[in-house]
C-alpha positions as CSV (number, residue, x, y, z in Angstrom):
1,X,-13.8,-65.0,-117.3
2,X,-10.7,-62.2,-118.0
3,X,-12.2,-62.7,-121.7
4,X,-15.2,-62.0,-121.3
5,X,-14.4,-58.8,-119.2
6,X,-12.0,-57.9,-122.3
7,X,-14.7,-57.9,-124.8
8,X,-17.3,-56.0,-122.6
9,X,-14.9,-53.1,-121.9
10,X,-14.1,-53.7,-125.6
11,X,-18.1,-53.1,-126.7
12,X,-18.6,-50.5,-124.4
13,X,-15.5,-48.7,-125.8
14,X,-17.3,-49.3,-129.2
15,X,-20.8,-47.4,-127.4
16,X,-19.1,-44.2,-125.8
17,X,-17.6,-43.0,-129.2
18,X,-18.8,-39.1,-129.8
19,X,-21.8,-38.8,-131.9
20,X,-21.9,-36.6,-134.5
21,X,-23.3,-32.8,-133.4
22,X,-25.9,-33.4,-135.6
23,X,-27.0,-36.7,-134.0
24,X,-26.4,-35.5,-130.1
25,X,-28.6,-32.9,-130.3
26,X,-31.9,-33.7,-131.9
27,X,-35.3,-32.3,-131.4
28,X,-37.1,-34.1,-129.2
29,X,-40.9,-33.8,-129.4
30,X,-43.5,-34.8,-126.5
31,X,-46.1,-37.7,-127.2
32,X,-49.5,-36.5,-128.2
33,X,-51.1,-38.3,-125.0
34,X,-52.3,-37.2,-121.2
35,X,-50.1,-34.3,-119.3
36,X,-49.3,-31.1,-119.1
37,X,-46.5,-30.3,-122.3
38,X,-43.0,-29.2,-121.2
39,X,-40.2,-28.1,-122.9
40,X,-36.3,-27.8,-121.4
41,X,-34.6,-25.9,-124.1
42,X,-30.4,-25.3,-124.0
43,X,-29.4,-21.8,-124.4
44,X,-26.2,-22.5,-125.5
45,X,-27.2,-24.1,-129.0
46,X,-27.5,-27.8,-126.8
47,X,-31.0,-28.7,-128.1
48,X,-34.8,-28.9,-127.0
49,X,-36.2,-31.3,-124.9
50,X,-39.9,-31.7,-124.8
51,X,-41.7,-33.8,-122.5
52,X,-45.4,-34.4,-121.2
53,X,-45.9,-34.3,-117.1
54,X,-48.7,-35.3,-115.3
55,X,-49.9,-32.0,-114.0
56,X,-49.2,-32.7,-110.3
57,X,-45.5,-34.0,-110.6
58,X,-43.1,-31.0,-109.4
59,X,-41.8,-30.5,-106.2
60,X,-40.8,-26.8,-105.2
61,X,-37.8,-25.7,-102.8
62,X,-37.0,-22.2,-102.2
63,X,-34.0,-22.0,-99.1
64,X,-32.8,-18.8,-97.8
65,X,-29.5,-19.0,-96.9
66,X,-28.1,-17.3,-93.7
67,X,-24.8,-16.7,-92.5
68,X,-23.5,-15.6,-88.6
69,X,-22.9,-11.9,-88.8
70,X,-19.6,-10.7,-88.4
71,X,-17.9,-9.3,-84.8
72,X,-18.1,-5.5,-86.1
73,X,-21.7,-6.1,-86.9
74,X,-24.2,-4.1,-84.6
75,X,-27.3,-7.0,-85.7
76,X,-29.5,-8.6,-82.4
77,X,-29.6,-11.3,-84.3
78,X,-26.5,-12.7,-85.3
79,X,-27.0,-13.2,-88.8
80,X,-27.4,-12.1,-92.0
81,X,-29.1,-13.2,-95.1
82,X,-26.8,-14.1,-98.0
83,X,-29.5,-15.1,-100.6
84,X,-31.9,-17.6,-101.3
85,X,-31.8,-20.5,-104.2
86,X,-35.0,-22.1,-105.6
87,X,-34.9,-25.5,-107.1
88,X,-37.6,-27.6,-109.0
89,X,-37.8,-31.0,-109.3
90,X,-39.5,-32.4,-112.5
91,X,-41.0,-35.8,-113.0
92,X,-42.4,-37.4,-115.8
93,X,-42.6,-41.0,-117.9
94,X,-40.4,-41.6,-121.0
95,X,-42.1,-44.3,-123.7
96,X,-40.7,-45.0,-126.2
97,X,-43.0,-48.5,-126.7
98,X,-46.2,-46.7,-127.5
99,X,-44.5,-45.4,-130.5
100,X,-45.0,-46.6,-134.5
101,X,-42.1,-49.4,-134.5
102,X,-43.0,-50.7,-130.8
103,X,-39.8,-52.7,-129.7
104,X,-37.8,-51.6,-132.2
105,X,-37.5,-48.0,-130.8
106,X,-35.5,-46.6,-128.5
107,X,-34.7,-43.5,-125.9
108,X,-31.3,-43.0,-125.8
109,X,-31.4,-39.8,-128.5
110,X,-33.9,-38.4,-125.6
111,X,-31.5,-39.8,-123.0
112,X,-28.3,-38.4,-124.2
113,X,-29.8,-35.0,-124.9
114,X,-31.0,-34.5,-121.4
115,X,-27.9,-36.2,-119.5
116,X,-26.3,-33.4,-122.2
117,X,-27.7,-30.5,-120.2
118,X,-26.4,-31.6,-117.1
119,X,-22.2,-31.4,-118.6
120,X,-20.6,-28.3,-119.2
121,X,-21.8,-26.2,-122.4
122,X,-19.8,-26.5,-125.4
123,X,-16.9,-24.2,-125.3
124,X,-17.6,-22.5,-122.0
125,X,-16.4,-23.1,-118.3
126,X,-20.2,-23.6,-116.7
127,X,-23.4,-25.6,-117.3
128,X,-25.7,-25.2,-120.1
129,X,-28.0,-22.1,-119.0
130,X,-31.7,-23.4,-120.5
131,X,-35.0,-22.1,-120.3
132,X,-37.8,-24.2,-118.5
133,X,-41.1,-23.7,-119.7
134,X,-44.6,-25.3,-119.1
135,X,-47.9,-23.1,-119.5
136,X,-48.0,-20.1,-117.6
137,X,-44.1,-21.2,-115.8
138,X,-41.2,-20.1,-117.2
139,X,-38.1,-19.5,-116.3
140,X,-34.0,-19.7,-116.6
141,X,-32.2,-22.3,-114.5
142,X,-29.2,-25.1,-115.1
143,X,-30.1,-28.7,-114.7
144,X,-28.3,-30.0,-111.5
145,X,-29.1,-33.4,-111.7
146,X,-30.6,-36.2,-114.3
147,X,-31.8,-39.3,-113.0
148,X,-33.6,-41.9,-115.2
149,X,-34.6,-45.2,-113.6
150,X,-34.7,-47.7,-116.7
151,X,-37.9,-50.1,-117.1
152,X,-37.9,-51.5,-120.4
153,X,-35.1,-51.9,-123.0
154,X,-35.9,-52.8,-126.5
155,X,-34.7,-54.8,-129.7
156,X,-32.0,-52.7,-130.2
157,X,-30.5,-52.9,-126.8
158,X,-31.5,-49.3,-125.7
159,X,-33.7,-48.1,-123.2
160,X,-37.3,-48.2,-124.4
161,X,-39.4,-47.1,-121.0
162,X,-38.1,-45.2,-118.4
163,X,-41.5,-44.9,-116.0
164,X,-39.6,-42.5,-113.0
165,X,-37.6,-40.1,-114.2
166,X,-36.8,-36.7,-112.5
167,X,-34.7,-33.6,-113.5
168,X,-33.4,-31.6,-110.8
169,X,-33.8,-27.8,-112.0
170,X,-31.9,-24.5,-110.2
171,X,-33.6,-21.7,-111.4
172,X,-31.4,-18.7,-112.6
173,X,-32.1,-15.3,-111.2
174,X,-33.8,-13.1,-114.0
C-alpha cells in the first residue's frame, strides 16, 4: 500500500504543474441553450468567464454592520453604523457532455479559471477585482468563494458535468 500512495502523490505532483499564462486563462464562452447569459470578467488581466443561469438562481444579502458606540458618545442608542456589505450568490450548471466530442471533453479550463478568481491577482497583495455582469445587473465585486460539486467526469479524467455549482460574489462599492 506505501507504493501505491508514492505514485498517487507522484501523479498528482505531475497535475499541479503551472500551466502556461496562455493556457490558464482562456476565454470561456456560455452554451447557446436555456438561461439567462452571464459573464464574470477579471479586472486584473485574469480572464472572462461566461456562464448561462437559470433566471431565478441568485440569492441576495445586504448586512449592515453596527458597532456599540463609544463612552464619549452622546447616542440613545448605543451604536453606530459602520457600513453595510452586500454579497451575491450565483448558481448555475457546467456541461461539458452536451458539447461536440461528448465524453471526450472536459471542464477543468472553465474550472481553473474560476477557482483563479478566487487567489490573489497576479502581482498584487488582494483578490482579483472583476466585474459581474448579467442584463440590466452589473457591478464590481471579488469572488469570496468557488464551490463546484462534481457529477460527471469524462475520458480524459477531468470533470465533465458539474450540475450545482455556486460563486460567492462581494460586491465592491462604486
Amino acid at each position: 500500500m506505501p507504493h501505491v500512495a508514492a505514485n498517487l502523490l507522484t501523479t498528482m505532483a505531475e497535475v499541479t504543474i503551472n500551466p502556461s499564462p496562455i493556457d490558464r486563462f482562456p476565454k470561456v464562452t456560455p452554451p447557446k441553450h436555456s438561461g439567462v447569459s452571464a459573464r464574470l470578467t477579471s479586472l486584473d488581466g485574469g480572464g472572462t468567464f461566461g456562464f448561462r443561469i437559470p433566471p431565478s438562481e441568485q440569492d441576495r444579502s445586504t448586512e449592515a454592520d453596527w458597532q456599540r458606540a463609544g463612552v464619549a458618545q452622546a447616542s440613545l442608542q448605543f451604536v453606530e453604523y459602520a457600513g453595510t456589505s452586500k454579497t451575491r450568490v450565483i448558481k448555475f450548471t457546467l456541461d461539458a457532455y452536451d458539447r461536440p466530442g461528448g465524453e471526450s471533453n472536459s471542464l477543468e479550463a472553465e474550472i481553473r479559471l474560476l477557482e483563479s478568481f478566487a487567489e490573489r491577482a497576479p502581482g498584487k497583495k488582494r483578490a482579483h477585482k472583476c466585474r459581474y455582469s448579467q442584463g440590466e445587473q452589473a457591478f464590481l465585486c471579488v469572488v469570496k468563494r468557488v464551490s463546484i460539486l462534481q457529477r460527471r467526469v469524462g475520458k480524459t479524467g477531468g470533470a465533465l458535468q458539474a450540475a450545482d455549482c455556486s460563486i460567492e460574489l462581494e460586491v465592491l462599492p462604486g
